[in-house]
N, C-alpha and C positions, 0 to 999 in steps of 0.2 A: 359529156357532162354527167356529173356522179347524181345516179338519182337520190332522194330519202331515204336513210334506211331506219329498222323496223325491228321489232325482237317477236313478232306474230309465227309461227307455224303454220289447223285448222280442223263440216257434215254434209255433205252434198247428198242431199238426200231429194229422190222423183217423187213426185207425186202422182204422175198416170199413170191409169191403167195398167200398163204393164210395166212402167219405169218404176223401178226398185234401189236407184243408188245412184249418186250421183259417181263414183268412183267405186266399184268393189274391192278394189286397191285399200281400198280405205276401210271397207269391212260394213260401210256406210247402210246396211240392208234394214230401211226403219218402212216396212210392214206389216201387214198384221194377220192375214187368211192364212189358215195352215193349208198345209196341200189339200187339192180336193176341191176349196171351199168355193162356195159360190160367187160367180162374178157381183162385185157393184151394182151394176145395173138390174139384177133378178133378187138382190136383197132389200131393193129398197122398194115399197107401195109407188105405184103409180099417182105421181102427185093430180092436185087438182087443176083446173085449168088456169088459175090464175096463180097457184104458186111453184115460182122455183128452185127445182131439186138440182142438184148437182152430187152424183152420187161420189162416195169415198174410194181412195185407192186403198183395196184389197179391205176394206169396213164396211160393217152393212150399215155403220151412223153417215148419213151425208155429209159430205164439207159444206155447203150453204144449201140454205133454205132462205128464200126470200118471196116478199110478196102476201102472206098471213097477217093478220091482223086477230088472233084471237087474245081472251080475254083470261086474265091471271087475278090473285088475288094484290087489290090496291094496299091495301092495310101492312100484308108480312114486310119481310126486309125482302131486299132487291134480290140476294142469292136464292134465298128460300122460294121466292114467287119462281126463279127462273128456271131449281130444279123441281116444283111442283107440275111448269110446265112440261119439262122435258119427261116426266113421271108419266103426266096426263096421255103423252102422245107416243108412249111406248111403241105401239105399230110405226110411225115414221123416225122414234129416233135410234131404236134398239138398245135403249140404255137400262138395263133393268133395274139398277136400283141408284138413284141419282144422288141421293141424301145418304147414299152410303159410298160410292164411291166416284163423285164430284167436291172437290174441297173448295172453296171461295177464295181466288187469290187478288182479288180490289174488282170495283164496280167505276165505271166511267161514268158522273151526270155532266150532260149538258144541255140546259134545260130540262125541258120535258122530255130528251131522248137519256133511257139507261143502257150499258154494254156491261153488265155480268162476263169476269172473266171467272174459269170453272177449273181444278187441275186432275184430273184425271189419277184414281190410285186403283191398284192391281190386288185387293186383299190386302187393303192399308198402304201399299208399298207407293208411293210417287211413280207417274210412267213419263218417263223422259218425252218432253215435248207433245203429250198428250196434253191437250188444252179444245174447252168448247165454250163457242161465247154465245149466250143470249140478249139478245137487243130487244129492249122494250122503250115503251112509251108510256109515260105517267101525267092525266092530267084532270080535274076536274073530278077528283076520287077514282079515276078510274086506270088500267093501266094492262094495258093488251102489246102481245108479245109481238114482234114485226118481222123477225127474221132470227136466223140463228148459223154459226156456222163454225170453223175448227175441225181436229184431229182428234176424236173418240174409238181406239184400238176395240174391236169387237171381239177378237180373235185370240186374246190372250188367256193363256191356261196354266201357266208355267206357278211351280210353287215359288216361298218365296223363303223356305228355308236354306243357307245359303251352306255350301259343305265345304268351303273353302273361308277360314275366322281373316279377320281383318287382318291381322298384323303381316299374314302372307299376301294379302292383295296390298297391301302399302308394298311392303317389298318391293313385291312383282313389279307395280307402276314404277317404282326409280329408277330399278335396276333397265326396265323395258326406255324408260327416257333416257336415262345414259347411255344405253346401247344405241338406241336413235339418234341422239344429238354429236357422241364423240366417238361412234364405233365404228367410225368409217376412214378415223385416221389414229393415229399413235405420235402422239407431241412432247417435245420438251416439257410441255407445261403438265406433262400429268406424269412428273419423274417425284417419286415420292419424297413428301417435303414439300415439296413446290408446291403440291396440287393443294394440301391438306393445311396449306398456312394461309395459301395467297387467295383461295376460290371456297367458298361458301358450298361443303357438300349439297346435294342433295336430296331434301330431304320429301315425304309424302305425309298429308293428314286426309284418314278419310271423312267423307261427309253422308256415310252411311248407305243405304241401298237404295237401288232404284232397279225401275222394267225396262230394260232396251226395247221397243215393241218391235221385234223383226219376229215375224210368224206368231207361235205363239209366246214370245216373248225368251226375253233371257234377264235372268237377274243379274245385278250386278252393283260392286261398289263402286261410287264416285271419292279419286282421289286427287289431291288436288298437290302438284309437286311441285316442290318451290327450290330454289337455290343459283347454282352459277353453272354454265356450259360448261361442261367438263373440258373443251378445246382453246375457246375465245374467252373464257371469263363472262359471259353476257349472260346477266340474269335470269331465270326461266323461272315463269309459271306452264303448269300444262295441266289441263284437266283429262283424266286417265280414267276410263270404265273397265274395270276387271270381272270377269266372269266368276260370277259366285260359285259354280260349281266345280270351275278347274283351274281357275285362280291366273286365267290368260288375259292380256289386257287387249280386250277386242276394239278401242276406240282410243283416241286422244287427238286433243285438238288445244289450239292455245285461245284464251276467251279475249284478252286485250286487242280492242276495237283501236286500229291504227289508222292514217292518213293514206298512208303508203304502203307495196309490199317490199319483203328486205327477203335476199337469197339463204342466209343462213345461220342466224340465228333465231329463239324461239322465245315466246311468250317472257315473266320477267318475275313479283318482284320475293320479294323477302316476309314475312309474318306482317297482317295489319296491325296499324298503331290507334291512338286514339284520335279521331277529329278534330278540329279547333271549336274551341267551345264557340256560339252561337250567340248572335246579338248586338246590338252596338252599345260601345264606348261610353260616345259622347253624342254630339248635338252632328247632324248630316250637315253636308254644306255642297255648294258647286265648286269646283274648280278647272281646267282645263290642262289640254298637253298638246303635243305635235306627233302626228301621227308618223310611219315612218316615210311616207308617201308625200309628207311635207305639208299637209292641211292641218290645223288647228280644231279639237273638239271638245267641246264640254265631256266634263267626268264629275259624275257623281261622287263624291266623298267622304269620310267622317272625322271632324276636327278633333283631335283626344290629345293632351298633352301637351301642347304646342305644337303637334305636326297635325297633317292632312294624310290622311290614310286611305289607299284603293280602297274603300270598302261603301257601297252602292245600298243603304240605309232605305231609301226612298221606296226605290222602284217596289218593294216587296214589303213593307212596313203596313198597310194594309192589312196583308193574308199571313203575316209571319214576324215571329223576332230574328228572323235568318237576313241571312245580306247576300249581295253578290261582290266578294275580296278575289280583289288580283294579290298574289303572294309572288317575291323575291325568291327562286331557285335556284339563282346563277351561280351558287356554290355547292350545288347538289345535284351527283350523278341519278341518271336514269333510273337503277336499279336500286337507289334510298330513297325513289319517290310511286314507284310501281304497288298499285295495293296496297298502300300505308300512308301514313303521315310522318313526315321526318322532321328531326326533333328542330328546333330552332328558325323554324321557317317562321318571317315576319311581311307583313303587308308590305307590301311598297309602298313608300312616303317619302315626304316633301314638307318642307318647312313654309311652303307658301300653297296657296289652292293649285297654284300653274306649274305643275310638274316640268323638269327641265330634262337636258339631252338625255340623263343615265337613264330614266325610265323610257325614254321614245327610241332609242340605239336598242334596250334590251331586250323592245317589242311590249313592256308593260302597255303602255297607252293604249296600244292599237289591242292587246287582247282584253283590257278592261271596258274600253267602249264597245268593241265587237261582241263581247256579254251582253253589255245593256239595248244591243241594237235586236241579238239573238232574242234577249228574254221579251220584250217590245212586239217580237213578231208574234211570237206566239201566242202572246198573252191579248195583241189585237187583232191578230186574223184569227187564232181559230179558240179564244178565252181559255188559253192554259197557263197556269199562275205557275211556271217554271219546268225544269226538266220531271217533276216527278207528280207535277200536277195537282201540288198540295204546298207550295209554296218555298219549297227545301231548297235551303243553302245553294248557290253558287262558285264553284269554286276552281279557281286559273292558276295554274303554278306554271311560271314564264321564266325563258334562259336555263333549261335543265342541260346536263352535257352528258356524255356518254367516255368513261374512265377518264375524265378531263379533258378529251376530244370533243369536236361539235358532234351535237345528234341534232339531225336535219331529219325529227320527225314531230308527226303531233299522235296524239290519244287521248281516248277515254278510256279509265280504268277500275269504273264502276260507281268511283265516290265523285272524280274530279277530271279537270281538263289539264294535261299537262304538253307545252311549248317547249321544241326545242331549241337554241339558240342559235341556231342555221350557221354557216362557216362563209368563205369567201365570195359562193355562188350564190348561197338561199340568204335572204335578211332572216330575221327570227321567223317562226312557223305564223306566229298570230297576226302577221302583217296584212296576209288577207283574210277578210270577211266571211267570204264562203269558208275558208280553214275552220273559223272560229265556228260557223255556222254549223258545218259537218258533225266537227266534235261535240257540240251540243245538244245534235240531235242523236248523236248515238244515246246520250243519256236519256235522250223522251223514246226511242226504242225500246230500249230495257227495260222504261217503265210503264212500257203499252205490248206491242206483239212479243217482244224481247225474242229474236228472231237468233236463233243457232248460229254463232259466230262460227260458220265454217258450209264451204260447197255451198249449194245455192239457197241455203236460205242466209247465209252468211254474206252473198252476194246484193239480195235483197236489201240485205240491212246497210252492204255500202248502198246501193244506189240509192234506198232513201235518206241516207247522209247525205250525198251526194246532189241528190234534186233539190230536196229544202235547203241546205246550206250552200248554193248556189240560188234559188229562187229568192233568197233574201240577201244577198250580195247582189244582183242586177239589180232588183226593186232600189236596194239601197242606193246603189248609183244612178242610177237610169238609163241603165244601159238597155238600148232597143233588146227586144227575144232574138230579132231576124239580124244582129249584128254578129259575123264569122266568128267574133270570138268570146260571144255569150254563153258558151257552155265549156269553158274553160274551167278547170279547178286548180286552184292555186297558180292563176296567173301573175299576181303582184307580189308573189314573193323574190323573184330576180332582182338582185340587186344592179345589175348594168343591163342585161339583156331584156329583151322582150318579149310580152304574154307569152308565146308558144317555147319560149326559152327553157321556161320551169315550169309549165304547166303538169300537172301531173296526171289529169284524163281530161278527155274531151266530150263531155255530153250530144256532143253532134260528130260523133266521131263513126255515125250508119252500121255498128256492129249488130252479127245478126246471130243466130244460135248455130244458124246453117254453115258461113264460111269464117266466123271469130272463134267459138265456144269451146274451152279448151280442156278437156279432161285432165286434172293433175290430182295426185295425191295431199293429204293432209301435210305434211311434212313442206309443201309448197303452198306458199299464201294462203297457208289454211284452206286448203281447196279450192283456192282463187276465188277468194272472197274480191280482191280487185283485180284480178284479170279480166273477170265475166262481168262486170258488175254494169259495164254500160251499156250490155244487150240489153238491161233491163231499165236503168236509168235515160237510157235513151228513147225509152219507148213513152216513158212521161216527162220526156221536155219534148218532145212532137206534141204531144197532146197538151202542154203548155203553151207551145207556139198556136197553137191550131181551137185549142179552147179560152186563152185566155188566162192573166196570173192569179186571179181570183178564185173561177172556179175550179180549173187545174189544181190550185195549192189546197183548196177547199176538198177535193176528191180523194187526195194523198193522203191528207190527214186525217179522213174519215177511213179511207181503209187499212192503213195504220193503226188506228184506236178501235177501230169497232168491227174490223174481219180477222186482219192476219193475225197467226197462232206461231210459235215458238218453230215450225218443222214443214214452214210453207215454201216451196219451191217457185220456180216462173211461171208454171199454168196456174198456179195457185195464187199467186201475185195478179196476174191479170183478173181473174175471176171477182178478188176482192173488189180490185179498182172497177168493175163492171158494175158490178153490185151496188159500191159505194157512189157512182155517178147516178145512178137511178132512184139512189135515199137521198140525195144533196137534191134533187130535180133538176138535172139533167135529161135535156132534150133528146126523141129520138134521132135525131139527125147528130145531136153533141155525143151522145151514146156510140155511134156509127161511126165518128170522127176517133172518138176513144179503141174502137176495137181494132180499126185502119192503123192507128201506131202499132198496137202490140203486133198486127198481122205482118208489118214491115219491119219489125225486128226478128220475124221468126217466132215470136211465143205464142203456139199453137200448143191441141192438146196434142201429144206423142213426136214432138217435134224431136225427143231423143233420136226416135229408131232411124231418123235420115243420116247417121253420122257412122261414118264409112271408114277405110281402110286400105294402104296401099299394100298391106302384106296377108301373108298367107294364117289363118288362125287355126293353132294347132290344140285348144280346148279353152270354152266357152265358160264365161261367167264365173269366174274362182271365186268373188265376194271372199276372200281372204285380206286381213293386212296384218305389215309384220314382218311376211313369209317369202323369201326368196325363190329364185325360180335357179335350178343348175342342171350342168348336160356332161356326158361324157359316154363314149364308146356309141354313139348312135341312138344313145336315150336322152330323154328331160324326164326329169321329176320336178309336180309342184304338188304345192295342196290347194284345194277347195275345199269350201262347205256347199249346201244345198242351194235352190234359186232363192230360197227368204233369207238364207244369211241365218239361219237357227242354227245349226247343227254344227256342234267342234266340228274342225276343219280335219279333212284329211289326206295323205297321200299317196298322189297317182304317178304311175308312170307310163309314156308312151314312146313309140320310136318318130326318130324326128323326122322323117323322110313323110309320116305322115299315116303312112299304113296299120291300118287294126285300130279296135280300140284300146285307148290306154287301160292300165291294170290297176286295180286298188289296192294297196299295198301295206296302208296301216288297218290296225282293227277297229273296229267299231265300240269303243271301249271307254267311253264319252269323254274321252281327254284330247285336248288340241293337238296334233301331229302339223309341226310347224317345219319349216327349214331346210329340205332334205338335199340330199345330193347322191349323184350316181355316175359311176364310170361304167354303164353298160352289162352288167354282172349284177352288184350288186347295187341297194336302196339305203341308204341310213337316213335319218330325219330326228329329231327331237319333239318327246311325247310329253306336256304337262300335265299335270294333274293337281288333286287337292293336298296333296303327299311332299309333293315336288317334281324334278323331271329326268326323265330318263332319256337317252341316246340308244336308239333299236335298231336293227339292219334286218334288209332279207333279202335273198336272192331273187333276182326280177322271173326268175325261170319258177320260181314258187318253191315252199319250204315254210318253214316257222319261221315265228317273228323272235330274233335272238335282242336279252338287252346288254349293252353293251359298256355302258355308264351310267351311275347315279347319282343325285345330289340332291339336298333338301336348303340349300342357303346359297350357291352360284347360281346364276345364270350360264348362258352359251350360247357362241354364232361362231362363226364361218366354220361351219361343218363343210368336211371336204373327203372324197376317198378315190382311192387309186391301187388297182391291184390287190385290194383289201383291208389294206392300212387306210384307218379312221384317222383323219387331224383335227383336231376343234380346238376353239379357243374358249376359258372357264373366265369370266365377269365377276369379281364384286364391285363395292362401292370406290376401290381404290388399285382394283389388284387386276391384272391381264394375262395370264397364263396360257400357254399353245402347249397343248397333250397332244399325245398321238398312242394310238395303239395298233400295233403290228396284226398279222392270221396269230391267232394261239395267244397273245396277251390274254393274261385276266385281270391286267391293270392297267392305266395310260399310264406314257410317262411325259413329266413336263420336261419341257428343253428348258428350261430355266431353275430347274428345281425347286418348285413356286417358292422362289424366294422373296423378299421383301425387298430387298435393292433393284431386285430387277423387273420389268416388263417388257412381255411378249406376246404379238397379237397380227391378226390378218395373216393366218396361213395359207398357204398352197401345196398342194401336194401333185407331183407324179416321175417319171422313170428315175424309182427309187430314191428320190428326195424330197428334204422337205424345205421352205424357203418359209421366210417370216421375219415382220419388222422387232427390233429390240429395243428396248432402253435400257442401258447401264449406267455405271459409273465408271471412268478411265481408270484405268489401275493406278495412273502416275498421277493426275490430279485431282480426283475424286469427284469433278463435273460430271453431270452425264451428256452422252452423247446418244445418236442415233444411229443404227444399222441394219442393211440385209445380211440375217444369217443363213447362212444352207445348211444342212445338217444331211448324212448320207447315211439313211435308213440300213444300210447293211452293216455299216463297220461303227455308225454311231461319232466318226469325227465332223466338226462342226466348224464353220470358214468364215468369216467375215466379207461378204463383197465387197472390194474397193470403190472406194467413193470419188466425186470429181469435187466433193466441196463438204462443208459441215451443213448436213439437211436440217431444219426446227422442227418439221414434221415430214411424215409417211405415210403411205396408202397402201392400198392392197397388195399385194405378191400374187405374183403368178410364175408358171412355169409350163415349160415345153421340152422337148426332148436334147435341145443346144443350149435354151439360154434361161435366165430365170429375170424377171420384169417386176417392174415396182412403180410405185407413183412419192415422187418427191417434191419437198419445197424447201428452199434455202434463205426465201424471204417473207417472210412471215405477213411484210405489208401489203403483201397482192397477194388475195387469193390462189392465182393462177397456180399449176403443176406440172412439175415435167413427168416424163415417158421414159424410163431408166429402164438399160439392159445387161448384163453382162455373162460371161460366162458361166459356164455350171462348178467353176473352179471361182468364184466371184472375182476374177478377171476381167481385164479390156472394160471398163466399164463406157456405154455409150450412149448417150440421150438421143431416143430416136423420135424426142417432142421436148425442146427445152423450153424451161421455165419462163426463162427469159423475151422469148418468140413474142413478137403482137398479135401470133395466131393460137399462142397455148390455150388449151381450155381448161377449165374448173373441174377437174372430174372426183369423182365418187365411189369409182367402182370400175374392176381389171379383170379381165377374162382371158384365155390365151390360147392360139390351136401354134399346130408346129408352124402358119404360115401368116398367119393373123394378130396382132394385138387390137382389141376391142374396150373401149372404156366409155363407164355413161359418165356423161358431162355434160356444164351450162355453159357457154360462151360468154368471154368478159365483155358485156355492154352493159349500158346503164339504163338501157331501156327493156324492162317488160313482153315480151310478146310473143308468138308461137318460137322463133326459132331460139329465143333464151331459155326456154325451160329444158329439164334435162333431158339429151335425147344420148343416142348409141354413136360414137364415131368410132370407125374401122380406121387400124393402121397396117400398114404391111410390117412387117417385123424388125424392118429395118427404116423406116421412118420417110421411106421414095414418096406413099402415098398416103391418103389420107382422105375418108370418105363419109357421108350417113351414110348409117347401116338400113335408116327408109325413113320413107317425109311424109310419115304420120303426123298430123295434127295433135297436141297436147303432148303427156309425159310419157316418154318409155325409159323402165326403170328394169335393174335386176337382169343384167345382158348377161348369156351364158353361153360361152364356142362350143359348138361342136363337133367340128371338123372343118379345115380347111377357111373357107370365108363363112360357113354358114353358123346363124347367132341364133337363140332364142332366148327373148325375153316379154317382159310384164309391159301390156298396152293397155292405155288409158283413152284413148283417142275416143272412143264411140259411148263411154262413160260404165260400162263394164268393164271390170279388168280382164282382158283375153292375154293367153299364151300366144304368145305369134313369133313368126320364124323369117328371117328369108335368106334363100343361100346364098348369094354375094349381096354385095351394098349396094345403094338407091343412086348414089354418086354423090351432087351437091345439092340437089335441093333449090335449086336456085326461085 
């Protein structure tokens, strides 16, 4: 069964004590003590006996303070009293100047309670996900502060002049998301012409600077890259943080809040347009529809013209001239409704109040009452007058498609809810309640903790979609808490099969940190934003079951609105809900029922460090991302930066057997040394800077650092060497060129003569050749086609490897001292790839993993010893779960066997042979990124 798919990517960011990242794959390192600095616990005052402290990871500002009651001015505004107070109590909050660098980003009343949210700037500059909330109470003229809690960086020093100007960090972000998105194959579709008519470059706008707070900070700009996958045509947005100093983009994650996760493609849409103007019409009226479930429900409407229009007048007429309008999509792809408003979209309507089949078939019905059931809740459980809590616009865009295919997904995309029209399996998205519910509470997210779509505080932000838009789907039904399949999400969307057919998580599904919690990279579900997401939503539907729908939902939304910060994790998450149960009055005994969940999913503090490894770790903690990891002649080279993730990264080499320590091999010279690779001899890696980037080499035996190549407007990856001879491949927005340069070059030469007809990309290099994928055009028809070329570094002639069919795309090249290896696809409708070999003369060609197989896998990425073929790959299932994300399988070179290379938990990425069976590459498994090795493979994993 084909799951939903999704155009998401993704921040996994720790918050203990000593957890600093949720992935360093990811580069994810948001702390704040520079080395040296004082633990937590020795910076903060001994609190007093009745209030408590919870001190900050690596910040002398606590994350909550609870339990205080003192007294502020009644009179000023609500920001001004809240950093008067935090002014007042310098000794516990370490904020020295509050009124200078706390900005007011909205104030929460309800009632007599205030929650002051604060944003944090560095020297005027905004700090990414620095956020401090003050909770007061106002009453009777009087108005005393009750708690306070959030992410205040103590430790930031970093200037904020940035030496790298805008237009080179746009660049950098594009060119760094093309290389991520299509740099891992070479396709028909990016044959010049095609790419440049049929797919929406793309393009990057910045939105200026911001503090990354890892140590004492890094500057950096947020840009924001829009356009089409350069492989699949699938829209992208991606928000990209480039280093102001070296112009490296050390973050990206995609921000569209989805239903579902999707394997590969990312974020989505095009320039925002303008909103629909605001108001009603004409006069409200009732009318009804048929849901697709087959029950009849009242719908709010507005009669204008002689028709009956979605559009929900009433319910918000009160607090607002806004409405809540279901809109007609069903003639508009995904990526003309992503972040914009697209031109021509009109309400759904009906010439009578009783809407008939075309609205209840296209899902309208069911997602315009499932609005009015959403808005309902929140507005009578917990007095909040819509997703932004000020009355604003509702807004449903139902039956979207994906290039005029079904998109079987839902989101929120900052302004609105958009439905996709489900295909043969799914009905439309909005058919179920919790769906509708989900997506609506991402939008009351965003406009309360607004929690880092990405790693676990991304996760967070599903599972509180996920509880509240499941706690008002059973409510709505009445369905028991204790019935098996009350914590289903999107169970009524199967159109013949049953709840667990299509469900797409299970809130009672016992996952725990200890044996689910899956370390992946950004480039996967956003750092599994849903993979992880029900260790944590699981832990408050136990404590739904066990407290009650009342106070349970009552708990949630209190520490949703009045604790959690933009960069809160799952110790961080529970702590809130602690907090928040004991402001709501909650008993101790209901308190002790609350901590019993979190305890039985695993969210404890340091519950990271239990998470283990079944291979050998041959260097600790890279906090690098980006950067690949490669081996040859008995070495690896990768790069790192320091344990806070501050410092450009640099590169080391060590021997792989394990012995000595590895060597430092770039300078210290405050530029990113990214990429490197080594045949045991020598070291090359690519250097950025504020300039642009240079390609440098050194002998691992020591010697100077020689440069080797330069450029101030390409990019570059798959750096490769053998024997001396450098191969890389040169990037721009439209162009793939494979250079190589010989011992004694002082220039590369392109095999392609960077021509404009041609591209050339995913080199390999070794016993004296070079292999790499091509695109041309046929001499005789002028189509282009695909191929492996060899080219024989001594004499300079160059062969075509014969093919067994016409490929659409290609993958990596590898080579060994017999054969030269590639990854193909012939049919562009499955993902899947075959395993192609052939001679060093590109003869005999042999699939030794065809396309075609039920056991092919999805691979990414080709490594080769003279005995081994190793490729990272995801297995074609439609379900989610440890052994779908990408891991290493071994093949023997002629296709007999076929193995994991090891049955680590979460992603290993960036496989590099060394010799014979032994691999190393990039593990994610224990939530640092380790270098790890093992000499032959794990077998199957069973």
């Amino acid at each position: 069964m084909r799951r939903p798919s999704t155009h998401t990517a993704g921040i996994g960011i720790r918050t203990g004590a000593r957890a600093a990242a949720l992935l360093a794959a990811a580069g994810l390192l948001i702390t704040a003590a520079p080395a040296g600095a004082a633990t937590p616990s020795a910076a903060v005052e001994p609190p007093a006996e009745a209030i408590d402290v919870i001190p900050g990871a690596r910040t002398d500002t606590p994350s909550l303070v609870d339990g205080i009651r003192e007294a502020v001015d009644a009179k000023a505004g609500a920001a001004d009293a809240a950093k008067a107070h935090l002014a007042a109590e310098e000794d516990r909050y370490k904020i020295a100047e509050p009124g200078r660098d706390l900005a007011p980003v909205g104030t929460l009343k309800q009632g007599a309670e205030e929650t002051v949210r604060l944003q944090q700037k560095h020297r005027g500059v905004p700090v990414l996900g620095g956020q401090y909330l003050v909770r007061m109470e106002k009453a009777d003229g009087k108005r005393v502060v009750t708690g306070t809690s959030g992410k205040y960086f103590t430790g930031l020093t970093t200037g904020v002049k940035p030496a790298v100007d805008e237009a080179t960090a746009v660049r950098r972000a594009v060119t760094a998301t093309m290389e991520r998105l299509g740099g891992a194959k070479l396709s028909l579709k990016n044959a010049p012409g095609v790419r440049k008519e049929e797919a929406a470059p793309l393009t990057g706008d910045a939105a200026g600077l911001v503090v990354v707070p890892r140590g004492e900070g890094v500057l950096a700009y947020q840009v924001t890259v829009r356009g089409a996958h350069p492989a699949t045509g699938a829209p992208v947005l991606q928000q990209v943080y480039v280093d102001a100093r070296a112009g490296y983009p050390l973050l990206s994650f995609s921000g569209i809040k989805t239903l579902a996760p999707e394997r590969t493609a990312v974020g989505t849409p095009p320039a925002a347009g303008p909103a629909p103007a605001a108001g009603p019409a004409s006069a409200a009226a009732t009318g009804s529809g048929v849901r697709l479930d087959g029950s009849r429900v009242p719908l709010e409407v507005r009669e204008s013209g002689g028709r009956h229009l979605m559009a929900d007048d009433a319910r918000m007429a009160a607090s607002s001239k806004n409405s809540l309008t279901t809109w007609d999509a069903r003639d508009k792809d995904v990526y003309e409704v992503l972040g914009t408003w697209p031109e021509g979209l009109a309400e759904f309507s009906s010439p009578t109040p009783e809407f008939g089949k075309e609205a209840t078939e296209s899902g309208a019905v069911d997602a315009h009452w499932a609005a009015g059931q959403v808005y309902d809740y929140y507005k009578q459980r917990h007095g909040r007058d819509g997703l932004d809590g000020r009355g604003g616009a509702v807004e449903s865009l139902v039956g979207v498609t994906e290039w005029g295919m079904p998109f079987v997904n839902a989101f929120w995309d900052g302004t609105k809810m958009v439905y996709g029209g489900g295909d043969e399996t799914y009905r439309p998205l909005s058919a179920d309640l919790d769906v509708v519910g989900h997506e609506m509470t991402h939008g009351v997210v965003e406009n309360t903790a607004n929690l880092v779509y990405a790693g676990q505080s991304g996760a967070l932000n599903e599972a509180i979609a996920d509880y509240l838009g499941n706690a008002i789907d059973v409510d709505r039904s009445g369905t028991p808490m204790d019935h098996p399949d009350a914590g289903l999400i999107g169970e009524d969307l199967c159109r013949t099969g049953g709840p667990r057919a299509c469900a797409l998580r299970d809130l009672n599904d016992g996952a725990t940190t200890s044996k689910d919690f899956l370390g992946v990279t950004f480039s996967t579900d956003n750092g599994g934003v849903h993979l992880n997401s029900t260790i944590f939503s699981g832990a408050l539907w136990d404590m739904r079951q066990d407290l009650g729908a009342e106070l349970a939902d009552k708990i949630v939304y209190k520490a949703l609105t009045s604790y959690l910060t933009p960069l809160d994790g799952f110790t961080d998450g529970r702590n809130a809900v602690l907090a928040a149960a004991r402001e709501v009055g909650a008993t101790a005994k209901q308190i002790s029922v609350t901590k019993r969940s979190f305890n039985a999913h695993g969210i404890v503090d340091d519950w990271e460090l239990a998470l283990g490894v079944d291979s050998d770790e041959l260097f600790g903690k890279l906090n690098t991302t980006g950067s690949t990891v490669q081996a040859g002649g008995g070495w690896w080279t990768a790069a790192k930066s320091n344990d806070d993730g501050t410092e450009p990264y640099s590169v080391y080499a060590g021997r792989a057997d394990g012995r000595g320590a590895p060597k430092l091999m770039s300078p210290n010279d405050g530029r990113y040394h990214v990429n490197p690779a080594t045949d045991g001899a020598t070291v090359v890696w690519t250097a950025y800077g504020e300039a642009g980037l240079d390609i440098l080499s050194r002998p691992i035996a020591g010697g100077p650092v020689r440069k080797l190549f330069s450029s101030t407007t390409a990019d570059v990856s798959g750096l490769r060497v053998d024997q001396g001879t450098v191969v890389f491949e040169t990037l721009g927005l439209f162009d793939r060129h494979v250079q190589y340069l010989r011992p004694g070059d002082k220039q590369p030469t392109a095999v392609d003569g960077n021509s404009d007809e041609v591209l050339t990309a995913l080199p390999s290099v070794a016993a004296g050749r070079l292999a790499y994928a091509k695109l041309y055009p046929d001499a005789t028809t002028g189509a282009y086609r695909l191929g492996v070329e060899l080219r024989d570094l001594a004499t300079g002639r160059t062969t075509l490897a014969e093919q067994l069919d016409e490929p659409e795309t290609l993958g990596q090249t590898g080579l060994n001292k017999t054969h030269v290896f590639w990854l193909t696809e012939s049919d562009s409708a499955d993902a899947r790839m075959g395993i192609r070999r052939a001679d060093l003369d590109g003869s005999d060609p042999y699939d030794i993993s065809a396309e075609g197989k039920p056991a092919a896998l999805i691979p990414s990425d080709l490594t080769v010893s003279d005995t081994a073929v190793t490729v990272n790959a995801t297995v074609p299932d439609t379900a989610w779960r440890n052994e779908t994300l990408p891991k290493n399988w071994q093949f023997t070179t002629d296709g007999s066997r076929k193995e994991r290379v090891s049955c680590n938990r979460g992603e290993q990425i960036s496989p590099a042979a060394v010799s014979g069976t032994q691999v190393v590459w990039l593990d994610g498994t224990t939530g640092w990124t380790t270098l790890a090795t093992r000499p032959r493979p794990a077998g199957a994993c069973g």
